[in-house]
C-alpha positions in Angstrom: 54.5 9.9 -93.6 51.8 9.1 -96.1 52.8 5.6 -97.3 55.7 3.0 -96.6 57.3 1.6 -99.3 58.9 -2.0 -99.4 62.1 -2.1 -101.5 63.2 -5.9 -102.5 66.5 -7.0 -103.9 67.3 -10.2 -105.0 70.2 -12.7 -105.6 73.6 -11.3 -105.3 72.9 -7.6 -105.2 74.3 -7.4 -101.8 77.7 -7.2 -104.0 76.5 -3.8 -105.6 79.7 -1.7 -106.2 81.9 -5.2 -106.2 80.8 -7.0 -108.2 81.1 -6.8 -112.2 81.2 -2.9 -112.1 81.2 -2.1 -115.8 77.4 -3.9 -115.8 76.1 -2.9 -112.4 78.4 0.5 -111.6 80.3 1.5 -108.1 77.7 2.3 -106.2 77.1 0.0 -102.6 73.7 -1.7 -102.2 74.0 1.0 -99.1 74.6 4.1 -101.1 70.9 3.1 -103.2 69.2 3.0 -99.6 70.8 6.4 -98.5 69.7 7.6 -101.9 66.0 6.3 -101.4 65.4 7.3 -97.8 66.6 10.7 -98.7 64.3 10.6 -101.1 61.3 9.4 -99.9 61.5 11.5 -96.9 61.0 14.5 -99.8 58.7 12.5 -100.9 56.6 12.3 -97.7 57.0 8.1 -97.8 59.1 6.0 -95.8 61.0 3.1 -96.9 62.0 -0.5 -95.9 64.9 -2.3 -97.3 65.8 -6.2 -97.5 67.9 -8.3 -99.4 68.2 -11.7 -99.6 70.1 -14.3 -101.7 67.1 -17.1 -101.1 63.5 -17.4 -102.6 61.6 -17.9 -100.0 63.4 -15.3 -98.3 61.9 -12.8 -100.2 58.4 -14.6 -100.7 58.6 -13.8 -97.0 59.1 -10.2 -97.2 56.0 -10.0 -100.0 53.8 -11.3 -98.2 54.8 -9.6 -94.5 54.4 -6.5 -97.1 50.4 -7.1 -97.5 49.8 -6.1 -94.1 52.4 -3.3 -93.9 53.6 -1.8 -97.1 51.6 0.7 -99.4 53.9 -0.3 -102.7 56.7 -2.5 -103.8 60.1 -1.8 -105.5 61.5 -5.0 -106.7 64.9 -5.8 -108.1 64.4 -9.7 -108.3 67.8 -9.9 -110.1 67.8 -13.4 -111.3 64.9 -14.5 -110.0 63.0 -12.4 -112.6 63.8 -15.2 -115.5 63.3 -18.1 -113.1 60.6 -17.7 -110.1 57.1 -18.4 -110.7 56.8 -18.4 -106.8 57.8 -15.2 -106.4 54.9 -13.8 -109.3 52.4 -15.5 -107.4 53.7 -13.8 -104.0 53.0 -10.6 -106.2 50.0 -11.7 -107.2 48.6 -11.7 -103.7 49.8 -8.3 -102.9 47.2 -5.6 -103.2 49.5 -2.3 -103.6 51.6 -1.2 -106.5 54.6 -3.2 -107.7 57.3 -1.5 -109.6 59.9 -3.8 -111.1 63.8 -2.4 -111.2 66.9 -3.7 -113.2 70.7 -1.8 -112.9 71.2 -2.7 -116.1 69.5 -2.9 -119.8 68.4 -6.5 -119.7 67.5 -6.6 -123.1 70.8 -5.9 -124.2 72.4 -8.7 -122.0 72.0 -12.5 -122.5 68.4 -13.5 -124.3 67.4 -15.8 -121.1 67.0 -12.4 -119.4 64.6 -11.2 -121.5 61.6 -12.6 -120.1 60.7 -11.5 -116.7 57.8 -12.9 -114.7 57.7 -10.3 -112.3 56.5 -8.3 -115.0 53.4 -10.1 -115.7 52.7 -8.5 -112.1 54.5 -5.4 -112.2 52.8 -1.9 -112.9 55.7 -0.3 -114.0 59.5 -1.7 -115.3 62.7 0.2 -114.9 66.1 -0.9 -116.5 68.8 0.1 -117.7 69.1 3.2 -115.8 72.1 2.1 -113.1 71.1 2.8 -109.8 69.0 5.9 -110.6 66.3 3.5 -111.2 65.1 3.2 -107.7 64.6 6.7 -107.8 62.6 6.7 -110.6 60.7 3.8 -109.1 60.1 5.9 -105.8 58.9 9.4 -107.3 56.6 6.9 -109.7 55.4 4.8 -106.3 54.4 8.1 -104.9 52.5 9.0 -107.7 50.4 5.6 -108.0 49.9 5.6 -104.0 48.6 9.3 -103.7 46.4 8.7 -106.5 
């Protein structure tokens, strides 16, 4: 494998495919880690997956990224409107960042239109359901074999 990937959700994601299905679709915050594994393994990377509901949680799993991980796919979910903390965690890794969203957030609520994470990010995705990751993956391996 040339390059391991860290892939971050957030907040509540852990109810993909339950919860609110006409905004977020059917599909299991399992099914969009089959789907990326899959993936990356065509895309000679490998991946590592965490959720958490908590913060610091996933301030953790940044920074344990600097000294493992190549990029990061982040889907901070609500905690892309809200968490300065995690920009800075960001801001100390080295690697590519790609920033994720299920759905169009700038057709939702106007609180979610301001992200922090993207102040950090190298690339945003949203709006395109769970196909996203993908995206974010087959762009990651671009930016890392460059």
């Amino acid at each position: 494998m040339s390059g391991l990937i860290q892939i971050i959700n957030g907040p509540n994601l852990n109810l993909l495919g339950r919860r609110q299905p006409e905004i977020y679709g059917y599909e299991t915050l399992d099914d969009v880690e089959a789907d990326c594994a899959a993936l990356a393994a065509d895309l000679d990377l490998e991946c590592a997956f965490y959720q958490s509901n908590y913060e610091g949680a996933l301030i953790d799993c940044i920074h344990q990224a600097r000294e493992k991980a190549d990029g990061i796919i982040i889907n901070p979910a609500a905690y892309t409107h809200t968490s300065v903390a995690i920009l800075d965690a960001l801001n100390a890794f080295e690697g590519p960042v790609i920033e994720v969203h299920i759905s169009n957030v700038h057709k939702r609520e106007s609180f979610r239109h301001h992200s922090y994470v993207s102040l950090r990010a190298d690339g945003v995705i949203a709006g395109c359901g769970t196909e996203g990751y993908q995206y974010a993956l087959r762009r990651m391996a671009t930016l890392i074999k460059a």
